[in-house]
mmJSON file of the N, C-alpha and C atoms, coordinates in Angstrom:
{"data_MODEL":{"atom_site":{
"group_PDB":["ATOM","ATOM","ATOM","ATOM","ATOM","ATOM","ATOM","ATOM","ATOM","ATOM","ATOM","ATOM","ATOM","ATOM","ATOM","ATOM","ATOM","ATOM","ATOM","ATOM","ATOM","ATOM","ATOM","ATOM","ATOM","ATOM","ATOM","ATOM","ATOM","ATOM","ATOM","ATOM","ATOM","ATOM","ATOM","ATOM","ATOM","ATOM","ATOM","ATOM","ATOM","ATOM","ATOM","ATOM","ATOM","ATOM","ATOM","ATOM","ATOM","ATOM","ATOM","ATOM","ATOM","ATOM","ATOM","ATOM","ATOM","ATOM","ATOM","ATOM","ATOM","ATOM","ATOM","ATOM","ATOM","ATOM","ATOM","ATOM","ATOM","ATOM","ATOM","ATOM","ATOM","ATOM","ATOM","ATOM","ATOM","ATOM","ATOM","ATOM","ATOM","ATOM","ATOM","ATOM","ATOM","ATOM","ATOM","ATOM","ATOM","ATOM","ATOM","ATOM","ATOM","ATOM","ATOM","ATOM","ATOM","ATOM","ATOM","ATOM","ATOM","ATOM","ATOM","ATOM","ATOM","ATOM","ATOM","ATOM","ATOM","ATOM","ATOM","ATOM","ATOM","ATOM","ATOM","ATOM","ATOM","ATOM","ATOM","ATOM","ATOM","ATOM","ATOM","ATOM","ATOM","ATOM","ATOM","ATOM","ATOM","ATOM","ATOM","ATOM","ATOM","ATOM","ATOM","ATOM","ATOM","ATOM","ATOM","ATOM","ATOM","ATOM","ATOM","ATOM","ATOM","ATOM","ATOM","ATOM","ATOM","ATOM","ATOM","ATOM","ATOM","ATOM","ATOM","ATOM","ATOM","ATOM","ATOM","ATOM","ATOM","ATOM","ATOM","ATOM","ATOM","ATOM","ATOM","ATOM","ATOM","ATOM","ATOM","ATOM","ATOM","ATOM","ATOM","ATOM","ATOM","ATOM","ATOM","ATOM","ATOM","ATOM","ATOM","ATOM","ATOM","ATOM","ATOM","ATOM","ATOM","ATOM","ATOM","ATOM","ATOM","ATOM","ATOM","ATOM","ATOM","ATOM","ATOM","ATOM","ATOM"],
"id":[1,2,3,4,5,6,7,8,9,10,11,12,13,14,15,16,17,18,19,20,21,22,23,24,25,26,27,28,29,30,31,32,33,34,35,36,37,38,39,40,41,42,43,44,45,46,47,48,49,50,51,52,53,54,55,56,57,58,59,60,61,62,63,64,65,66,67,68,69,70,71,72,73,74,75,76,77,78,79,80,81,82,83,84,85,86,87,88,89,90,91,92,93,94,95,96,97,98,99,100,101,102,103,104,105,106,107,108,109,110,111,112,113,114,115,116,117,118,119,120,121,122,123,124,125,126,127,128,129,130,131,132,133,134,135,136,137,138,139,140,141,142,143,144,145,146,147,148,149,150,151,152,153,154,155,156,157,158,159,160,161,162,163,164,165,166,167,168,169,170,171,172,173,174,175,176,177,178,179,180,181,182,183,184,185,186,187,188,189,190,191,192,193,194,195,196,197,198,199,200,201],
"type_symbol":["N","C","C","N","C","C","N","C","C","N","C","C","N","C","C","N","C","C","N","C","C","N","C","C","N","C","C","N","C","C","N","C","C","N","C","C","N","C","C","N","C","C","N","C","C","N","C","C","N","C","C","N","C","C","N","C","C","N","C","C","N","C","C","N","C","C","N","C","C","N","C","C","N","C","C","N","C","C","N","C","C","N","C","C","N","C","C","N","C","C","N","C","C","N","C","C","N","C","C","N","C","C","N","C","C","N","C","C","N","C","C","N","C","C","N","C","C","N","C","C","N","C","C","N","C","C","N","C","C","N","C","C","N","C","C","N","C","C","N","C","C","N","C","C","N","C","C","N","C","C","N","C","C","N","C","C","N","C","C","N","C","C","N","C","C","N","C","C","N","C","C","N","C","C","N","C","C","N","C","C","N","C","C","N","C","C","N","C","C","N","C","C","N","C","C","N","C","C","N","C","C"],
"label_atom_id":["N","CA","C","N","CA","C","N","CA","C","N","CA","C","N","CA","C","N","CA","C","N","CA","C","N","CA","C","N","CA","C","N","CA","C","N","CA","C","N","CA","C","N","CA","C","N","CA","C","N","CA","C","N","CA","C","N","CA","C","N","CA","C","N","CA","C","N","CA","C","N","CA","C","N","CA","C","N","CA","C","N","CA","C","N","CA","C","N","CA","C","N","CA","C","N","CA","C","N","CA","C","N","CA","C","N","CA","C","N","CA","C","N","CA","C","N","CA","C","N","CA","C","N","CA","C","N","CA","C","N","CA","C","N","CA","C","N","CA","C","N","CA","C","N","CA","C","N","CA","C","N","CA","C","N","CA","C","N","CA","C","N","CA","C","N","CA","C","N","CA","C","N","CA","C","N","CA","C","N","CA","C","N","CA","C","N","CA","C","N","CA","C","N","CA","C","N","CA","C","N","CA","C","N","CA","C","N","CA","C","N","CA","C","N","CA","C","N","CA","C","N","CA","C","N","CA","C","N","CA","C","N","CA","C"],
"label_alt_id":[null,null,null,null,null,null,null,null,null,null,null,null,null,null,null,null,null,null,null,null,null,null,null,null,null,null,null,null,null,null,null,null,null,null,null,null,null,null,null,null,null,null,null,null,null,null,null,null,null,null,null,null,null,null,null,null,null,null,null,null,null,null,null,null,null,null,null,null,null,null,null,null,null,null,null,null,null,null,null,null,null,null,null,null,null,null,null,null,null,null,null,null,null,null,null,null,null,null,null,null,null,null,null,null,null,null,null,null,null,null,null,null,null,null,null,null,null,null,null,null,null,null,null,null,null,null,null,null,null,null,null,null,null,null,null,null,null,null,null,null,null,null,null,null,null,null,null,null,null,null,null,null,null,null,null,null,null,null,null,null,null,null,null,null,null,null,null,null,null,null,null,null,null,null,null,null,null,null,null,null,null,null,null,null,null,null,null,null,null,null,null,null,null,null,null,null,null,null,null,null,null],
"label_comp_id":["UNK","UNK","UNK","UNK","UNK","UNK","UNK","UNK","UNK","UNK","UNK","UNK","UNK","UNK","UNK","UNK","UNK","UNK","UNK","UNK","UNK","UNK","UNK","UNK","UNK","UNK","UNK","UNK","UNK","UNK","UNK","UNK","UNK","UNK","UNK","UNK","UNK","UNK","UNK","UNK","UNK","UNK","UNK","UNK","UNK","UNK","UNK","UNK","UNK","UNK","UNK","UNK","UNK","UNK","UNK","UNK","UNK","UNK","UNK","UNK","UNK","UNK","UNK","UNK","UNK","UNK","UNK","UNK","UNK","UNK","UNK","UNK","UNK","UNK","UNK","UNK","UNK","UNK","UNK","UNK","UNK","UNK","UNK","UNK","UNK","UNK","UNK","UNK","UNK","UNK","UNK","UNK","UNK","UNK","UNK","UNK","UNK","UNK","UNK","UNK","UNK","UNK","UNK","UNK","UNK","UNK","UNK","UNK","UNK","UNK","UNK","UNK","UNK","UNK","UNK","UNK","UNK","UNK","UNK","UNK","UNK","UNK","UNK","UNK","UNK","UNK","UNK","UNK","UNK","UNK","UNK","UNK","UNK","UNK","UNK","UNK","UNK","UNK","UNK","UNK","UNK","UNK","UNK","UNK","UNK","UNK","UNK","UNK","UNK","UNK","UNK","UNK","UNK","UNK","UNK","UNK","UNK","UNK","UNK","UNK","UNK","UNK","UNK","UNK","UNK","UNK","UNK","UNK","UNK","UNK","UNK","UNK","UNK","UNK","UNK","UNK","UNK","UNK","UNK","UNK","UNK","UNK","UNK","UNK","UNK","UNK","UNK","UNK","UNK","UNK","UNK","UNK","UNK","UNK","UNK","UNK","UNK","UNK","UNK","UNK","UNK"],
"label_asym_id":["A","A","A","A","A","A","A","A","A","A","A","A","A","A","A","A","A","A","A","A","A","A","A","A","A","A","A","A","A","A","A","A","A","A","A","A","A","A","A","A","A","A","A","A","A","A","A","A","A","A","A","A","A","A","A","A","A","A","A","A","A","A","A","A","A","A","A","A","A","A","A","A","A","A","A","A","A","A","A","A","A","A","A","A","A","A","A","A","A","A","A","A","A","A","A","A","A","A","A","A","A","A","A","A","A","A","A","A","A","A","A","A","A","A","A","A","A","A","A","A","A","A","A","A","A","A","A","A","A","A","A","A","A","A","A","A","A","A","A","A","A","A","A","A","A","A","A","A","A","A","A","A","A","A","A","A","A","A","A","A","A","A","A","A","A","A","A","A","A","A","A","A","A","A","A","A","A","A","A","A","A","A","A","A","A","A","A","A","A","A","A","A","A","A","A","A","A","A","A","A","A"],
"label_entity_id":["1","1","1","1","1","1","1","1","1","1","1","1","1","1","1","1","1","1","1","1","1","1","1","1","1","1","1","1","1","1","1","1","1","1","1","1","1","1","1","1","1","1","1","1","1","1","1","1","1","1","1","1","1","1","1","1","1","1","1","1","1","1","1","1","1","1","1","1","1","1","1","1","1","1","1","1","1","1","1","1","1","1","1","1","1","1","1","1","1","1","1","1","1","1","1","1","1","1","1","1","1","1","1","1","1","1","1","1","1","1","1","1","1","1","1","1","1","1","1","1","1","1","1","1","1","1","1","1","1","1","1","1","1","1","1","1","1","1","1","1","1","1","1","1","1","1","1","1","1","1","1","1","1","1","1","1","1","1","1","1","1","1","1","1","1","1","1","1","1","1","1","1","1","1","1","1","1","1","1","1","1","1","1","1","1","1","1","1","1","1","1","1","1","1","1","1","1","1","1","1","1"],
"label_seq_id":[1,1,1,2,2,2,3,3,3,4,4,4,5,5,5,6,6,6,7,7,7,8,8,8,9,9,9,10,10,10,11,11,11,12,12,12,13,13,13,14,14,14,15,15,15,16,16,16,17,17,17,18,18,18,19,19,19,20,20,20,21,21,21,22,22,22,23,23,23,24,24,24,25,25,25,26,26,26,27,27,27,28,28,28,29,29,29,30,30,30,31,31,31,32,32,32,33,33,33,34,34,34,35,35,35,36,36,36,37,37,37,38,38,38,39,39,39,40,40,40,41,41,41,42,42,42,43,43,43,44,44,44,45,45,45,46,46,46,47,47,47,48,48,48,49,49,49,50,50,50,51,51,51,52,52,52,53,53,53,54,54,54,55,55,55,56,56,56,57,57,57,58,58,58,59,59,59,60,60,60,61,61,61,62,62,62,63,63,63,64,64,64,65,65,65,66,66,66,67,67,67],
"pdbx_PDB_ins_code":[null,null,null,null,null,null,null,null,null,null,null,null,null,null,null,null,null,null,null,null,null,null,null,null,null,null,null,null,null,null,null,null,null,null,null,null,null,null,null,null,null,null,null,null,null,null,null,null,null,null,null,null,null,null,null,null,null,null,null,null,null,null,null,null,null,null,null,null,null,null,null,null,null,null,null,null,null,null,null,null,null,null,null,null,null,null,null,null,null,null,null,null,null,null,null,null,null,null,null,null,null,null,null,null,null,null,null,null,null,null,null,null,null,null,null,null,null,null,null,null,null,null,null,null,null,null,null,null,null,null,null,null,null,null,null,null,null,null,null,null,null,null,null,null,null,null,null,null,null,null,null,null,null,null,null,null,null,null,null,null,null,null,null,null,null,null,null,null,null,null,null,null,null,null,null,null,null,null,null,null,null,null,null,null,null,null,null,null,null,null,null,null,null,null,null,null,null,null,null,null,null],
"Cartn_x":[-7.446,-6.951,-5.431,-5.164,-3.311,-3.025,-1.643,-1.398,0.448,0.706,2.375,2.703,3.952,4.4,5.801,6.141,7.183,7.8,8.656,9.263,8.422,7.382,6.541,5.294,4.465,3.523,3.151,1.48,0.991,0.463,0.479,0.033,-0.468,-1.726,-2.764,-3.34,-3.398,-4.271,-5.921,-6.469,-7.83,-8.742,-9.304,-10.064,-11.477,-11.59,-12.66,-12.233,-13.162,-13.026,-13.963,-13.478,-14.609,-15.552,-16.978,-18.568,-18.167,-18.787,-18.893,-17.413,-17.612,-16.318,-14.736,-13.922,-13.034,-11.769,-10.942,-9.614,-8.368,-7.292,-6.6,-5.221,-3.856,-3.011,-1.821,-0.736,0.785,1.493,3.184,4.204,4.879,6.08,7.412,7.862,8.868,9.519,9.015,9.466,8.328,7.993,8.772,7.94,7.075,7.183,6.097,4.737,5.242,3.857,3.204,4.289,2.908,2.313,2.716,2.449,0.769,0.854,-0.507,-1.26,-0.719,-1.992,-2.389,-1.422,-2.28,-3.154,-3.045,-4.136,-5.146,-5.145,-6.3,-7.261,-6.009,-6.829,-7.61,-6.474,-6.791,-8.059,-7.905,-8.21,-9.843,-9.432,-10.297,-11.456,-11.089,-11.635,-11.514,-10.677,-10.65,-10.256,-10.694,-9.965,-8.975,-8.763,-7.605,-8.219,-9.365,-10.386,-10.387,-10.202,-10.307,-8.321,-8.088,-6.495,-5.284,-4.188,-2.675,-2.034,-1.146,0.284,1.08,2.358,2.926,4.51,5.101,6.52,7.833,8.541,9.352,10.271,10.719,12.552,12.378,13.166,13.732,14.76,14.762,15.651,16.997,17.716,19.351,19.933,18.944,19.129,19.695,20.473,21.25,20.221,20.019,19.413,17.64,17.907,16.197,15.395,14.353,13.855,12.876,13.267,12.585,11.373,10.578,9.379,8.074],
"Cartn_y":[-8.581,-7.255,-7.324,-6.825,-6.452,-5.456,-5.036,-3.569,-3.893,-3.296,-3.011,-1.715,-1.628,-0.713,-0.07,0.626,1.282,2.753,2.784,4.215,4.724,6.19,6.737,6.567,5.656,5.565,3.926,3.724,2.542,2.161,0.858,0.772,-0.445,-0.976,-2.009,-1.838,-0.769,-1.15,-0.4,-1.145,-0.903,0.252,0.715,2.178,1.763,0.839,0.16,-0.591,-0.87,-1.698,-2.822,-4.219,-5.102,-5.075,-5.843,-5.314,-6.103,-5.592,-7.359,-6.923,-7.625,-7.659,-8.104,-7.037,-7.584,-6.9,-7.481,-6.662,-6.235,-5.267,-5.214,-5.195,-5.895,-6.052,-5.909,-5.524,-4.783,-4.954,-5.577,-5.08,-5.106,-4.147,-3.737,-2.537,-2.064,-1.646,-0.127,0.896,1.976,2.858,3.422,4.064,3.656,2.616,1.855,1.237,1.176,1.141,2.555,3.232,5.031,4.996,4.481,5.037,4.269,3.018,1.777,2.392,2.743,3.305,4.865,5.316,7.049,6.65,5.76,5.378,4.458,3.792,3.124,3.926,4.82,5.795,7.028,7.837,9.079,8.399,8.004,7.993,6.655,5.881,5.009,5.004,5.811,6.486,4.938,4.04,2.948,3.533,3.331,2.882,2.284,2.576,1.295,0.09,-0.181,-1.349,-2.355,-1.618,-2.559,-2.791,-1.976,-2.075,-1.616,-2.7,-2.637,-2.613,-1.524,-1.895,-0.941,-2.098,-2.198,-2.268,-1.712,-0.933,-1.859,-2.803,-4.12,-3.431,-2.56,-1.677,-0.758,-0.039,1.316,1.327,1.606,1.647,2.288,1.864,2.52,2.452,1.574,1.796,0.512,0.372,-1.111,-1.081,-2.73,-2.223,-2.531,-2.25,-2.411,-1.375,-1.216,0.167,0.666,2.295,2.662,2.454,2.752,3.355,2.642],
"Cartn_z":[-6.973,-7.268,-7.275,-8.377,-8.664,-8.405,-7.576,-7.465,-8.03,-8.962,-8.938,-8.678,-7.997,-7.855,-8.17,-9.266,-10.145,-10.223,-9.178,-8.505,-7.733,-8.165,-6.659,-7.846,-8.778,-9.872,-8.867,-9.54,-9.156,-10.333,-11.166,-12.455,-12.171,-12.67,-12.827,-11.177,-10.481,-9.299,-9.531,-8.859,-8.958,-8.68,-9.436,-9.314,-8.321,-8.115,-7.183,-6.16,-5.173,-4.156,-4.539,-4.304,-4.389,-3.413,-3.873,-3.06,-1.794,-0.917,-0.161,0.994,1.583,3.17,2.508,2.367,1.607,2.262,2.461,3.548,2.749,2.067,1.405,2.373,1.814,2.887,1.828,1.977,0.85,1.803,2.05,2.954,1.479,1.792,0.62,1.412,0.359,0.805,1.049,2.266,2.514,1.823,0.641,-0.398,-0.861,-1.245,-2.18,-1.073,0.014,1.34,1.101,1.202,1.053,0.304,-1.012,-2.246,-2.585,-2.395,-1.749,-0.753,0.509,1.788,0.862,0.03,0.145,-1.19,-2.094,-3.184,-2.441,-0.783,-1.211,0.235,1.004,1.488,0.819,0.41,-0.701,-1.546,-2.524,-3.705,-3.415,-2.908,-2.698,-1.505,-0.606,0.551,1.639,1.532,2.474,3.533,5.119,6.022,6.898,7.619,8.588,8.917,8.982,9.257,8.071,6.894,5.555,5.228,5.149,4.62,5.709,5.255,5.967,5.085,4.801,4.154,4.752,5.008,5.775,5.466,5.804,5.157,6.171,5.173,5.818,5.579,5.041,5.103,4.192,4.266,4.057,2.676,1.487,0.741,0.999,0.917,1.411,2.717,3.478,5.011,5.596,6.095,6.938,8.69,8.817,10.327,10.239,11.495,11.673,11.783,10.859,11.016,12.754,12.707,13.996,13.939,14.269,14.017,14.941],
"occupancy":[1.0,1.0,1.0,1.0,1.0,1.0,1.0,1.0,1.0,1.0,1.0,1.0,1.0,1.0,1.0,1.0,1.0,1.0,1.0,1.0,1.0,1.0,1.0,1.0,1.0,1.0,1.0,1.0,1.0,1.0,1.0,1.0,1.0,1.0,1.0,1.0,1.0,1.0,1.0,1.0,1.0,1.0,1.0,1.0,1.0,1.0,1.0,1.0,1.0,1.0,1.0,1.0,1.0,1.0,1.0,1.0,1.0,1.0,1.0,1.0,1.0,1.0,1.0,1.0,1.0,1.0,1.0,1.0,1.0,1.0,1.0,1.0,1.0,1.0,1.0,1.0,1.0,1.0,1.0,1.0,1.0,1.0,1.0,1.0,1.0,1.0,1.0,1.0,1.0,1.0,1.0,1.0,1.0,1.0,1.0,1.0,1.0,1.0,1.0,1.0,1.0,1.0,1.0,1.0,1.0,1.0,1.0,1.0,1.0,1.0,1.0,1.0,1.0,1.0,1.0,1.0,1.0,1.0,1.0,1.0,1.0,1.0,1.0,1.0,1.0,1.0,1.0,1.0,1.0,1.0,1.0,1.0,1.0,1.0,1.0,1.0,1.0,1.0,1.0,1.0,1.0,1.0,1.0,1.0,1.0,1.0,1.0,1.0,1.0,1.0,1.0,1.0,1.0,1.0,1.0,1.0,1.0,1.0,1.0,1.0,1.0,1.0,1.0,1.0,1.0,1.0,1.0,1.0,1.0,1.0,1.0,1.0,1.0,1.0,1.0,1.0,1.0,1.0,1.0,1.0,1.0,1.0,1.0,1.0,1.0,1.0,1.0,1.0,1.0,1.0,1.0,1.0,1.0,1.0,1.0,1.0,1.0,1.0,1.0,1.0,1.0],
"B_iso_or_equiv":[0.0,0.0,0.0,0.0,0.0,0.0,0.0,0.0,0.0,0.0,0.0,0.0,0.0,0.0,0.0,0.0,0.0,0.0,0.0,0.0,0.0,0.0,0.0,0.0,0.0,0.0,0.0,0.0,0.0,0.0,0.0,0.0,0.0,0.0,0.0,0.0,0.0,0.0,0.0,0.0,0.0,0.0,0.0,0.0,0.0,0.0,0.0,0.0,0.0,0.0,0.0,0.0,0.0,0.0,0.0,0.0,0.0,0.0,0.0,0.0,0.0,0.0,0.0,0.0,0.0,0.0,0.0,0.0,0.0,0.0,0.0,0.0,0.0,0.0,0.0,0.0,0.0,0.0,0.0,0.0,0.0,0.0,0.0,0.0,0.0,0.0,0.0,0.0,0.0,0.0,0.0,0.0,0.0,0.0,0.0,0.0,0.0,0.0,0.0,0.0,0.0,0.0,0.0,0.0,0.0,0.0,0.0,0.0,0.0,0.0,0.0,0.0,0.0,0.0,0.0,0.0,0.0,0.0,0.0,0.0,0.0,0.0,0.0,0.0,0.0,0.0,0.0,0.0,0.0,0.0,0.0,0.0,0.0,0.0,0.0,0.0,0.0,0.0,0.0,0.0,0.0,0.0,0.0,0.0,0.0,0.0,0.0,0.0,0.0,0.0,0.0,0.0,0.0,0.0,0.0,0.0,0.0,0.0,0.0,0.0,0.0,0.0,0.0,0.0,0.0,0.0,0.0,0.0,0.0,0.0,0.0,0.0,0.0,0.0,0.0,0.0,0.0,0.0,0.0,0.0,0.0,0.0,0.0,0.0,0.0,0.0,0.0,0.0,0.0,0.0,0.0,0.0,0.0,0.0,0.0,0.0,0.0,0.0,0.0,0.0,0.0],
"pdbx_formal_charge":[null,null,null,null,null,null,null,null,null,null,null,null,null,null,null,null,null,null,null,null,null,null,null,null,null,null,null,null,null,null,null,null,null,null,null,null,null,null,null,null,null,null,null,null,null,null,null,null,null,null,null,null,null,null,null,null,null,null,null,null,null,null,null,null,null,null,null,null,null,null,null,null,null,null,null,null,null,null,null,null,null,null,null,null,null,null,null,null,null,null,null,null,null,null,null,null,null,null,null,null,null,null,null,null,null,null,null,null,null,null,null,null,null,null,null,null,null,null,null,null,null,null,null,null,null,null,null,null,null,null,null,null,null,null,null,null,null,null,null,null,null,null,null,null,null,null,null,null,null,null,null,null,null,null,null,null,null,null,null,null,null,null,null,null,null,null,null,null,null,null,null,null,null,null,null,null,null,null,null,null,null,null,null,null,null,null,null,null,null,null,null,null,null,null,null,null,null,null,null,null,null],
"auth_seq_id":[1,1,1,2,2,2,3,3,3,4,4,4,5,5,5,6,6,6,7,7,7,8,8,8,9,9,9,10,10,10,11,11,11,12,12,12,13,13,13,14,14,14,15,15,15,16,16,16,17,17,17,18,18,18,19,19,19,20,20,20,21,21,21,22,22,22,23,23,23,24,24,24,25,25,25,26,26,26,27,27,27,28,28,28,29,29,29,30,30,30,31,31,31,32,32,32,33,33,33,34,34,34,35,35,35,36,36,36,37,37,37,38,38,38,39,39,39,40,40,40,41,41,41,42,42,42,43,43,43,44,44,44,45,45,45,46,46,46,47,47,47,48,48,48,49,49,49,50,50,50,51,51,51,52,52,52,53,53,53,54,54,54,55,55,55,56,56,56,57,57,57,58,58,58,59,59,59,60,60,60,61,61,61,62,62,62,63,63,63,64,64,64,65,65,65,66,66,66,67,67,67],
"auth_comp_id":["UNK","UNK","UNK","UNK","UNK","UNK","UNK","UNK","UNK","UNK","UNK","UNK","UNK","UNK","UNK","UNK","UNK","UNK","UNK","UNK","UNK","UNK","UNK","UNK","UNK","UNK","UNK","UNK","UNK","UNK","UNK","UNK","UNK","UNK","UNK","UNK","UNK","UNK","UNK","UNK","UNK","UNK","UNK","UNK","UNK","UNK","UNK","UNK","UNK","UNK","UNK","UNK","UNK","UNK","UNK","UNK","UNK","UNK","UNK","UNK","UNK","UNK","UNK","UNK","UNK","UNK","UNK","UNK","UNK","UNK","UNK","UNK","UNK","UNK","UNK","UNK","UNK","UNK","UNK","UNK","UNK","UNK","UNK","UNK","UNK","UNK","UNK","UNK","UNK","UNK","UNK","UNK","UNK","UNK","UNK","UNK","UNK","UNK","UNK","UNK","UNK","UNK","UNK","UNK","UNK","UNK","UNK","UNK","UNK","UNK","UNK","UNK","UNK","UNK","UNK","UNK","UNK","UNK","UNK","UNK","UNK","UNK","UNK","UNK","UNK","UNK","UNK","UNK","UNK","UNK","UNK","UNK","UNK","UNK","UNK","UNK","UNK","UNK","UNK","UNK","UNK","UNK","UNK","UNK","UNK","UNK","UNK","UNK","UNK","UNK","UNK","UNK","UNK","UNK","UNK","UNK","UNK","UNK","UNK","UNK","UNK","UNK","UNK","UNK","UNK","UNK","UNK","UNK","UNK","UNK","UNK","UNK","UNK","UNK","UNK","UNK","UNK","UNK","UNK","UNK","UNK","UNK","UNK","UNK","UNK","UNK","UNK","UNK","UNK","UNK","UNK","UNK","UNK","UNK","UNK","UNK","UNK","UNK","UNK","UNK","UNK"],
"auth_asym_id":["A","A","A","A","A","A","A","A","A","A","A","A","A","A","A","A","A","A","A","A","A","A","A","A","A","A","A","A","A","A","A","A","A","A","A","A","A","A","A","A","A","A","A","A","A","A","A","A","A","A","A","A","A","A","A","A","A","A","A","A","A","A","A","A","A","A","A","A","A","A","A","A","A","A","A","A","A","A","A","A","A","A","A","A","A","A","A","A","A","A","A","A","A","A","A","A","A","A","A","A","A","A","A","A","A","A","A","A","A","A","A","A","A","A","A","A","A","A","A","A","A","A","A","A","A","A","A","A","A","A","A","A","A","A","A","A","A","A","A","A","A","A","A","A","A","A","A","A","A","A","A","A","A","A","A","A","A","A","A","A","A","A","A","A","A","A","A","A","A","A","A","A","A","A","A","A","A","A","A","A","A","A","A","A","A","A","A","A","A","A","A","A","A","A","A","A","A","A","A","A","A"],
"auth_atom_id":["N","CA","C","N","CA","C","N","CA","C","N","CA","C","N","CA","C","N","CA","C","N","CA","C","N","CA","C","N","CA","C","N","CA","C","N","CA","C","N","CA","C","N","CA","C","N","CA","C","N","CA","C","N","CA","C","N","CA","C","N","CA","C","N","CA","C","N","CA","C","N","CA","C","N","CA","C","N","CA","C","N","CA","C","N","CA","C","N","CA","C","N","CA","C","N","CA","C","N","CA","C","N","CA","C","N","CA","C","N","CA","C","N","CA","C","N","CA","C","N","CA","C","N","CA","C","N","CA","C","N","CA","C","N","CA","C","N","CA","C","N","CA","C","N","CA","C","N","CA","C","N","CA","C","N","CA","C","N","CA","C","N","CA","C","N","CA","C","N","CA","C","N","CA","C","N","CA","C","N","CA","C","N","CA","C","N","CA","C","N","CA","C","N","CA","C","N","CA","C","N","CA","C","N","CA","C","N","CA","C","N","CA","C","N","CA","C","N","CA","C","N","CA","C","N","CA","C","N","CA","C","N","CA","C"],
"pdbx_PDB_model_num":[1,1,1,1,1,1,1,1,1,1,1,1,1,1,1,1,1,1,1,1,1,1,1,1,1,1,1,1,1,1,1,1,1,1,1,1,1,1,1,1,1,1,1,1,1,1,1,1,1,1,1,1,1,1,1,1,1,1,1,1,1,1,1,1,1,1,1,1,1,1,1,1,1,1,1,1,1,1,1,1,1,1,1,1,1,1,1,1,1,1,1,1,1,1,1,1,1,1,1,1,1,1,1,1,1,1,1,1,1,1,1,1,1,1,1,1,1,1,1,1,1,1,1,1,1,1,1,1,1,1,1,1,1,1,1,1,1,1,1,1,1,1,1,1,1,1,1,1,1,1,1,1,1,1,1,1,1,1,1,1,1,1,1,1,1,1,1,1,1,1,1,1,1,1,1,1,1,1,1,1,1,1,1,1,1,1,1,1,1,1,1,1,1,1,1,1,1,1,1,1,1]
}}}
C-alpha cells in the first residue's frame, strides 16, 4: 500500500485495508501524520492496534517537539 501526501489531500492511498493481519505505520511531518491517522481512522475505520503514524516535527518549528 502507497500513501502520498500533498498539502492537507492524500492521493494514491488505499480505499481498503488488506485481508489478513496487517499493521499500517507513517512518521512525517505532523500535518501530514493527521492527515494519514484521520483517513485510516475516519474513513477506514482502523484502530490504534492496526496503525501508527507518527508526527517527527512540526513545520516552521526549531527544537524538539512537546508533546
Amino acid at each position: 500500500m502507497r500513501t502520498v501526501v500533498f498539502g492537507t489531500t492524500t492521493t494514491g492511498i488505499a480505499s481498503a485495508w488488506p485481508t489478513g493481519s496487517a499493521f499500517g505505520w507513517f512518521a512525517a511531518e505532523a500535518a501530514a501524520a493527521r492527515i494519514v491517522r484521520e483517513h485510516w481512522r475516519g474513513t477506514l475505520g482502523l484502530g490504534r492496534d492496526e496503525t501508527l503514524a507518527a508526527a517527527y516535527w512540526r513545520r516552521g518549528t526549531a527544537g524538539l517537539m512537546a508533546g
